[in-house]
N, C-alpha and C positions, 0 to 999 in steps of 0.2 A: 944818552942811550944811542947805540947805532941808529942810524935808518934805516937800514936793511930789514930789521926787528920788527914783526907786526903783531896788530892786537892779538892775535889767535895763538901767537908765540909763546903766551904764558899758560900752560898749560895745567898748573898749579900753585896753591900760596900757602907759606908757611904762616902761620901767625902766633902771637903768643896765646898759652892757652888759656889766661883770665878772661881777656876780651874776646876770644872765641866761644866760649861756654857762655858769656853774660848773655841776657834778652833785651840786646839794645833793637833788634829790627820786630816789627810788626807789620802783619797784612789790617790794610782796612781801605776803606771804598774810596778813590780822588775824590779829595775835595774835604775830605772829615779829617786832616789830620792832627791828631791832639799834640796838643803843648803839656811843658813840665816832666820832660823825658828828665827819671835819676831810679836807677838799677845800682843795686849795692848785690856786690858777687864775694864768694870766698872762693880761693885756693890758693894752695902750697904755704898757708898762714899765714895767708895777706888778705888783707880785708881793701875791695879795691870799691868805689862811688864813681858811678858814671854819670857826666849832667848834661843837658842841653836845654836848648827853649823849647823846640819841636821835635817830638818823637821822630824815629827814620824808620823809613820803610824798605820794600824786596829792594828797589832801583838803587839805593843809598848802599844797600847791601853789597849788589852785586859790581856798583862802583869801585867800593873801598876792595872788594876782593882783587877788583881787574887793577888799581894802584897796587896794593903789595905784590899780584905777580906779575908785572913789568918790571918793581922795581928791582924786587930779588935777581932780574935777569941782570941786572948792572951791578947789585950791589955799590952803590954809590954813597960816600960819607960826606957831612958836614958837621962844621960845630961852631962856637963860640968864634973860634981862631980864624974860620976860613977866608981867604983871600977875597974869594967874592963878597962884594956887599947884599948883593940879592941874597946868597947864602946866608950869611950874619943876619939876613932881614927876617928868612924863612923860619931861623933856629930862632932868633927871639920872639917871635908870631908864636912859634910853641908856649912859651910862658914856660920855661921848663922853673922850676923852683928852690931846684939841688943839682951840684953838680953830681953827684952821688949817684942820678938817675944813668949817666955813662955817658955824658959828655958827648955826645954824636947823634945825630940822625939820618934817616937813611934817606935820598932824596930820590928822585926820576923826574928827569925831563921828556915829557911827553907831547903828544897834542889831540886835542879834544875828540877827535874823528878814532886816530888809537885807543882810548880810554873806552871810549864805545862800543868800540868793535873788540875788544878784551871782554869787556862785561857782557859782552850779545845782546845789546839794544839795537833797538833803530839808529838810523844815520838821517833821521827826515831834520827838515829845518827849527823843526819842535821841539828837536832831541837836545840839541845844542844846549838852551835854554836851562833845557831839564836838569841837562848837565851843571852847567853852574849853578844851580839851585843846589842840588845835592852835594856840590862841593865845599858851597857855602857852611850847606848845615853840619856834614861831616867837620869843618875846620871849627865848629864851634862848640864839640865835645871837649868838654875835660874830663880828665881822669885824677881822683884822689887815692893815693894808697898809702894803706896804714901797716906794719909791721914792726915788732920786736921796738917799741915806741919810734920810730921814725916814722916821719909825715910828708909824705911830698905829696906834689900835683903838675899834672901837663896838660895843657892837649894835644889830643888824637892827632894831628895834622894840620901843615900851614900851605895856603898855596899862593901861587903869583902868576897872573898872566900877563905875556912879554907880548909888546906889541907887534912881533912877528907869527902870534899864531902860537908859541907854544908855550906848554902850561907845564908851572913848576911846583911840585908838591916836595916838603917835608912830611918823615911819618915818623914818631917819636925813639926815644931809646929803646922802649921796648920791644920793637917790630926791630931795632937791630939787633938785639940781646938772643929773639927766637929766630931769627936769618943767622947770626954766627956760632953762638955757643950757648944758649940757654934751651932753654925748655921750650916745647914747638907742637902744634898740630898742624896737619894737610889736610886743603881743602883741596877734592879736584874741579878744574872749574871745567877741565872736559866732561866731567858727570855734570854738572852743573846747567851747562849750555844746551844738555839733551832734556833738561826737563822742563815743561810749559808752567803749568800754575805756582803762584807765588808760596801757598803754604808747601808745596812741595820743595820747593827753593830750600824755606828759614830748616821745614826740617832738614833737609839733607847738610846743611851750614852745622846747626847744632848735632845732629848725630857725628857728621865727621870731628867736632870738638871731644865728642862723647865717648867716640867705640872707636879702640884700636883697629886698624887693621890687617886683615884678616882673624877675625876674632868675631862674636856675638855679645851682643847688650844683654842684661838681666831682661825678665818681665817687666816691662812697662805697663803703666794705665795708659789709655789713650785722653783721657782727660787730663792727668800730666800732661803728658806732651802737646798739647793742644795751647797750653798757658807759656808754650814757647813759641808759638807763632799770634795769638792772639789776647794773652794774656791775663790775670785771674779769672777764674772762672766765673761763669754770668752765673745771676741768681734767676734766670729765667732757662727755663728744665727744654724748652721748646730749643732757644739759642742755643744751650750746651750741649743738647742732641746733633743737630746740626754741624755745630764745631766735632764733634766725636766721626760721626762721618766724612768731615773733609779730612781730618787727621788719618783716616784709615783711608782714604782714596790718594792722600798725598804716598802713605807708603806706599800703595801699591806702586804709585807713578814710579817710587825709588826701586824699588823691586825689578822694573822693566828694563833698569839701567844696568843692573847685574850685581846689584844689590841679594838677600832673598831674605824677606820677612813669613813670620808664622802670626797667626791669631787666635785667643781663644777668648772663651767668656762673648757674652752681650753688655750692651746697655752702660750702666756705668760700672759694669765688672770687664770689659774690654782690656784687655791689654797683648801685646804684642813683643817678640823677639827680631833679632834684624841681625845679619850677619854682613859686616862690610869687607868686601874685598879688597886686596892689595894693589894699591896704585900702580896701573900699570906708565912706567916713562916713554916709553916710545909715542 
């Protein structure tokens, strides 16, 4: 990737649309986070399983956002074949299982202070840290996909820190398949960067998976969408209340951004419309 390039540079990410619609991220309190993360998602007639040890959370989120949009600014390929060994290292750290999957991965050479400042975290000496935590667990997702009896499996992304500082991610077939010719949603992470609380984060990740732009969503529950940020619903009426109104203060948050949602109903007859605007590029 140039130098010239800065984290703020990516100003949006394509991604594919399975792994955009799935509920791999969750909000919950530092320090509680659960193991035994596997989300099984359907679309376009593919039945896709996502695994890992530890659930990911907003930060893992907004990571992986800030890698696919640096890397899309390069569009950078690797594969099987590539010259570099670090490459060949990165593409077989995927575990890809078929070559079927498109033989390439899209790679970015970055460094940890860019990845940061992409995703809008802190830059303290904590963050660093944080950083490779979440890089960890993000490289430790796999994905299964089943379709038309074909069976593969990959993971999510491979990474490598060079001893000069910078840091080298693989992101699978798939994220090149929705960057060149396949099927794609837009997240904008300049909407993204303007909002503070985390359920307001996953919703706006998930809506942009969801609602076309410039277009509005059907009626939602707010208890649906609630089990997108913190998932099935509690069997305790006090908890579920609670989650119902962070879910309707996250919209509004979205709303401020230039979003415009509607509400009707109480309680657990709540549901809500949302119209999202057209990504502006400038």
């Amino acid at each position: 990737m140039r130098s010239d390039i800065r984290g703020k540079d990516a100003i949006y990410t394509i991604l594919d649309p399975a792994l955009a619609a799935a509920s791999l991220f969750r909000a919950y309190k530092y320090g509680e986070r659960p193991v035994g993360l596997a989300v099984e998602h359907r679309h376009d007639n593919s039945h896709f399983l996502f695994t890992c040890y530890e659930w990911l959370d907003v930060r893992d989120q907004s990571i992986l956002l800030a890698i696919v949009g640096l890397a899309g600014l390069g569009r950078d390929l690797i594969g099987a074949e590539s010259d570099s060994l670090i490459s060949r290292q990165l593409w077989s750290e995927l575990h890809p299982s078929r070559d079927a999957l498109g033989g390439s991965a899209l790679t970015l050479t970055t460094t940890c202070y860019q990845l940061l400042t992409a995703a809008n975290l802190p830059t303290r000496a904590g963050d660093y840290g944080r950083l490779k935590d979440s890089l960890y667990r993000l490289s430790q997702v796999g994905c299964r996909a089943r379709r038309d009896g074909y069976d593969w499996s990959m993971r999510l992304l491979s990474v490598a820190t060079a001893p000069n500082g910078e840091v080298l991610i693989a992101l699978n077939s798939r994220f090149v398949q929705a960057l060149f010719d396949g099927q794609y949603v837009k997240v904008c992470l300049k909407e993204r960067r303007m909002l503070d609380g985390d359920p307001a984060k996953l919703m706006h990740a998930w809506l942009s998976a969801t609602v076309h732009e410039n277009s509005e969503c059907y009626w939602t529950g707010l208890d649906t969408v609630s089990q997108r940020i913190w998932g099935p619903m509690s069997d305790n009426s006090a908890t579920q209340r609670w989650r119902r109104a962070q879910s309707r203060k996250a919209l509004v948050e979205i709303s401020e951004i230039g979003w415009r949602v509607k509400f009707r109903g109480e309680g657990i007859r709540s549901h809500f419309r949302i119209y999202r605007p057209r990504i502006k590029s400038d």
